[in-house]
C-alpha positions in Angstrom: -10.3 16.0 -5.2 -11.4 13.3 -7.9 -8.2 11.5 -8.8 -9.3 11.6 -12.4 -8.8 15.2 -12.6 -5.4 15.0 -10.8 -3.2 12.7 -12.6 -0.2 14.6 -12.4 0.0 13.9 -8.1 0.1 10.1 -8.6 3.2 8.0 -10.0 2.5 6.8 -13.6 1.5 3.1 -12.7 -1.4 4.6 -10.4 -2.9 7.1 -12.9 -3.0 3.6 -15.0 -4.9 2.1 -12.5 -7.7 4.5 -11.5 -11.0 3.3 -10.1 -14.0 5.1 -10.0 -14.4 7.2 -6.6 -10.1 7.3 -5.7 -9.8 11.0 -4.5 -6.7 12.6 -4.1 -5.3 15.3 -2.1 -1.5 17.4 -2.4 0.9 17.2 0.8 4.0 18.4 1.7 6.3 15.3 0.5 8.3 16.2 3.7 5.7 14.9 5.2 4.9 11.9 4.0 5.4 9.4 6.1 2.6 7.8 8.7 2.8 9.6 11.5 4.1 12.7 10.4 1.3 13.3 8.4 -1.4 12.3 10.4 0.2 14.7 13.1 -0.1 17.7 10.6 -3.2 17.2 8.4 -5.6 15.7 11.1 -6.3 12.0 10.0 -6.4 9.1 13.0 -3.7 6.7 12.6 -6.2 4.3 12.3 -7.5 5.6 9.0 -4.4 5.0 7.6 -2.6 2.2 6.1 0.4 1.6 5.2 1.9 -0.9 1.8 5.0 -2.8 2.3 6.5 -4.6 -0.2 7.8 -7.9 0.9 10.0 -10.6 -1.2 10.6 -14.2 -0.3 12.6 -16.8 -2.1 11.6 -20.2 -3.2 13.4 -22.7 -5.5 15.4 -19.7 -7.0 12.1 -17.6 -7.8 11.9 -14.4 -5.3 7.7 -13.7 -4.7 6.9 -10.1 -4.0 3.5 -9.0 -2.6 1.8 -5.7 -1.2 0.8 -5.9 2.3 -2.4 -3.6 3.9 -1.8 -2.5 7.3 -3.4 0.1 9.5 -0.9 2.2 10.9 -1.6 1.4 14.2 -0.7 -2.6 13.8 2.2 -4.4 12.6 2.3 -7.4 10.0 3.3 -10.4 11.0 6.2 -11.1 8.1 7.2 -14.1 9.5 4.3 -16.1 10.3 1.1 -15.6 8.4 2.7 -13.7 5.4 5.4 -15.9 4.9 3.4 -18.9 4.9 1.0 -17.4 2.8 4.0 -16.6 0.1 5.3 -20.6 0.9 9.0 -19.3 1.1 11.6 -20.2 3.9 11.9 -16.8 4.8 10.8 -13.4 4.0 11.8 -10.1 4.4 10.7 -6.2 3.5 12.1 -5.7 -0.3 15.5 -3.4 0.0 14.4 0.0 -0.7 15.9 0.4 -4.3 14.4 -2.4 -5.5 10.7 -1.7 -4.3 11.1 2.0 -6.5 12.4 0.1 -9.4 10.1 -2.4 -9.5 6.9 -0.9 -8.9 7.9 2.5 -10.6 6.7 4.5 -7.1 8.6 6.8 -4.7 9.5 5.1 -1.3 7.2 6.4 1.2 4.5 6.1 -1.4 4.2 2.8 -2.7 0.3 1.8 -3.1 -0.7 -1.1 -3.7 -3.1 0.1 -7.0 -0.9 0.0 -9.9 1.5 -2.7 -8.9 2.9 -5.1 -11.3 1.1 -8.1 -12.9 1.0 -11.1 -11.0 2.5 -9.8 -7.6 -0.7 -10.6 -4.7 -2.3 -7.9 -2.7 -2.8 -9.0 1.3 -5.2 -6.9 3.1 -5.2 -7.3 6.7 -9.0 -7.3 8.0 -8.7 -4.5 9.9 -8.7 -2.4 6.9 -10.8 -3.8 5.4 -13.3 -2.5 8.0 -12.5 0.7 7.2 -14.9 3.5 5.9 -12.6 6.1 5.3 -8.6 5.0 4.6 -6.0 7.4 3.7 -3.0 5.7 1.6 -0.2 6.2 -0.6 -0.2 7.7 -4.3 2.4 6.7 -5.8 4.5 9.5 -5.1 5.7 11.6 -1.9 3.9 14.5 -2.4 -0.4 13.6 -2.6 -2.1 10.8 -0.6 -5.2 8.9 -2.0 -8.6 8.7 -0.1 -10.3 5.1 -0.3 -12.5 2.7 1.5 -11.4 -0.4 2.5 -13.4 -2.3 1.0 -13.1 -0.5 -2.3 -9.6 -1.3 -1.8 -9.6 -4.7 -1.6 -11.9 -4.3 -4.7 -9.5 -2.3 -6.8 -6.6 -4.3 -6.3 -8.3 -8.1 -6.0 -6.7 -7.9 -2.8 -6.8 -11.1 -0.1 -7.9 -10.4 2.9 -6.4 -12.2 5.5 -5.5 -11.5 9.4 -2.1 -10.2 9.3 -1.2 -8.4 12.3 0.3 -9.9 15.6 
């Protein structure tokens, strides 16, 4: 369904940051999560990506960012991200902090809608995406997207990110 006509299934932060074309769809919250729902409603783990909030510290600053993976890869946090961010190390944000900060349910952080300032790394792969299934906002609708609509929307970086 447009996502225009559905506010009330994304967090508040992602209805503020509609684009033209984002289509939305109502899940069961319970599942939510990658594989679960792509077991139940039918979509290849491929055409799905996943945002993970990461943090770093430098010089007494901690630097968030949004990383785009497909399900089906992993990120490479230490290497390419965190040299990317220029911190000593990085790590996933703790759970509480990613909700707080972005104003999302965990488990359905997006990266449309994020806070001012924080980057948006897109891994190529989804990028090359036609049809991409990812979070709302919330636990309980998913948002339908192209890759490159995605990287679009959020003035996202693409970048190879996966090991």
């Amino acid at each position: 369904m447009p996502a225009a006509d559905h506010l009330d299934l994304l967090a508040d932060p992602v209805a503020k940051a509609l684009v033209p074309g984002l289509r939305v769809a109502e899940i069961d919250p319970g599942l939510a999560d990658t594989a679960a729902f792509c077991a139940r409603y039918g979509v290849a783990l491929e055409d799905s990506a996943n945002c993970v909030i990461v943090a770093g510290k430098r010089g007494g600053e901690t630097r968030y960012a949004a990383v785009m993976v497909l399900a089906t890869d992993r990120a490479d946090v230490n290497g390419v991200i965190r040299k990317w961010l220029d911190v000593r190390k990085v790590s996933f944000a703790p759970q509480a902090e990613a909700v707080a900060l972005t104003g999302m349910e965990y488990g359905g952080i997006t990266p449309l809608g994020l806070p001012e300032g924080w980057p948006v790394l897109v891994d190529e792969n989804v990028t090359n995406r036609s049809f991409l299934v990812i979070g709302s906002g919330v636990r309980r609708s998913k948002l339908a997207i192209s890759g490159a609509d995605l990287v679009a929307a959020t003035r996202g970086e693409t970048l190879v990110l996966t090991l």
